[in-house]
C-alpha positions as CSV (number, residue, x, y, z in Angstrom):
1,X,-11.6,-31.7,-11.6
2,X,-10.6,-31.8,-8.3
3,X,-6.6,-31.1,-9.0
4,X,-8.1,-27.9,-11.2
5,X,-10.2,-27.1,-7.6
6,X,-7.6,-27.3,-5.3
7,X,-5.0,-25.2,-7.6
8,X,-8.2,-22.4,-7.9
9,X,-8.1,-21.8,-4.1
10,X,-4.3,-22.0,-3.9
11,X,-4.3,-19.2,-6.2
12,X,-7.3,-17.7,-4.0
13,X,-6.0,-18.0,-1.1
14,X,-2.5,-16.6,-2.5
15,X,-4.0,-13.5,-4.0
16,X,-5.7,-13.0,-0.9
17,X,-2.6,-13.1,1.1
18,X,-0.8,-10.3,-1.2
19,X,-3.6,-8.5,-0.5
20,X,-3.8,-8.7,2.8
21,X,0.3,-8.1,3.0
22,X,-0.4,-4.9,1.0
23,X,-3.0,-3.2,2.8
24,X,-0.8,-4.1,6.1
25,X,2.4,-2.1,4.5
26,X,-0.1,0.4,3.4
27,X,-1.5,0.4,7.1
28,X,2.0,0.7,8.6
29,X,2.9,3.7,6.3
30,X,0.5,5.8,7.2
31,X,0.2,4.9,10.6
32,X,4.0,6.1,10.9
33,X,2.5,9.6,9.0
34,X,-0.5,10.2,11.2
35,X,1.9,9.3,14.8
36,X,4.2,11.9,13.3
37,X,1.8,14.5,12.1
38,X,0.7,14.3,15.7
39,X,1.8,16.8,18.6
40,X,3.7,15.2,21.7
41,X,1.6,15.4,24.9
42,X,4.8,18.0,26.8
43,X,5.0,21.4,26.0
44,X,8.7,21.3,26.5
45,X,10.2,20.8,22.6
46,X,9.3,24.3,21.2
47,X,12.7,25.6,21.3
48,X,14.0,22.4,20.2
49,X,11.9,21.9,17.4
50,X,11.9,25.4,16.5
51,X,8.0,26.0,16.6
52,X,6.3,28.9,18.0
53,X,3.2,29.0,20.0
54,X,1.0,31.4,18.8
55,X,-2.5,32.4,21.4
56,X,-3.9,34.8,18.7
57,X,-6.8,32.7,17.7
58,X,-9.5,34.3,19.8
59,X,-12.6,32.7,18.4
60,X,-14.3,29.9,19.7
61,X,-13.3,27.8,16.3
62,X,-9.7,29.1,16.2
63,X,-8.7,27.6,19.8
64,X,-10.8,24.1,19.5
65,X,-9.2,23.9,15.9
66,X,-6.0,22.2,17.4
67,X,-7.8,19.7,19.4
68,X,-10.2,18.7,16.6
69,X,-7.4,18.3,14.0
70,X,-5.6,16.2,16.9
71,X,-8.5,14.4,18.1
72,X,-9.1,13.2,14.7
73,X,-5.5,11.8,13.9
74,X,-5.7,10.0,17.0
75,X,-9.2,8.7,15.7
76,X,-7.4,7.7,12.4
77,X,-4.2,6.3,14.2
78,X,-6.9,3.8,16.0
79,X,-9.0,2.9,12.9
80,X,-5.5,2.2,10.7
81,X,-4.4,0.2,13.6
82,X,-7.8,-1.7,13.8
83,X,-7.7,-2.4,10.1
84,X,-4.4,-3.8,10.4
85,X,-4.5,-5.8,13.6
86,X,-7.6,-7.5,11.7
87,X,-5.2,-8.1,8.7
88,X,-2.5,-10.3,10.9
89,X,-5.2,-12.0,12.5
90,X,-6.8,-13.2,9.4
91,X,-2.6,-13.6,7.5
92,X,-1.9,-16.0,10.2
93,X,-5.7,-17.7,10.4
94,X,-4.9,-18.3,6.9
95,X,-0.9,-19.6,7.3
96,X,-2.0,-22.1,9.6
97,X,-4.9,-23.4,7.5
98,X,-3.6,-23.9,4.7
């Protein structure tokens, strides 16, 4: 009884830790989408990078619309990073446990 135990929560414990390994490559992936979806904080790369700044957008909506979009990949970028950092924390807890 106790052999069948202890080989229950090595299979536990080893599911959870491809799980956790998942959702930390998963984490990682779209961390590296959201950090490049982002704008840089200098205003010196639009010739490089070939975009052009347009001032058109003379509503209220269309010149906050920028920040908002950035301000919530930045929000996203922390939450992801959050999610993962708890992920390592709990990969290793478990390593050394067990």
């Amino acid at each position: 009884m106790l052999n069948f135990l202890a080989l229950a929560t090595a299979d536990l414990v080893a599911g959870i830790r491809i799980a956790l390994a998942a959702i930390i490559l998963i984490c990682t992936g779209f961390i590296i989408f959201v950090v490049m979806k982002q704008s840089g904080n200098s205003d010196g790369t639009e010739a490089f990078t070939g975009t052009v700044r347009n001032d058109d957008n003379d509503s209220y909506y269309g010149r906050n619309a920028g920040a908002r979009s950035e301000a919530r990949l930045k929000l996203w970028t922390y939450i992801c990073a959050g999610v993962m950092a708890v992920c390592c924390v709990v990969l290793i807890v478990l390593a050394a446990v067990l």
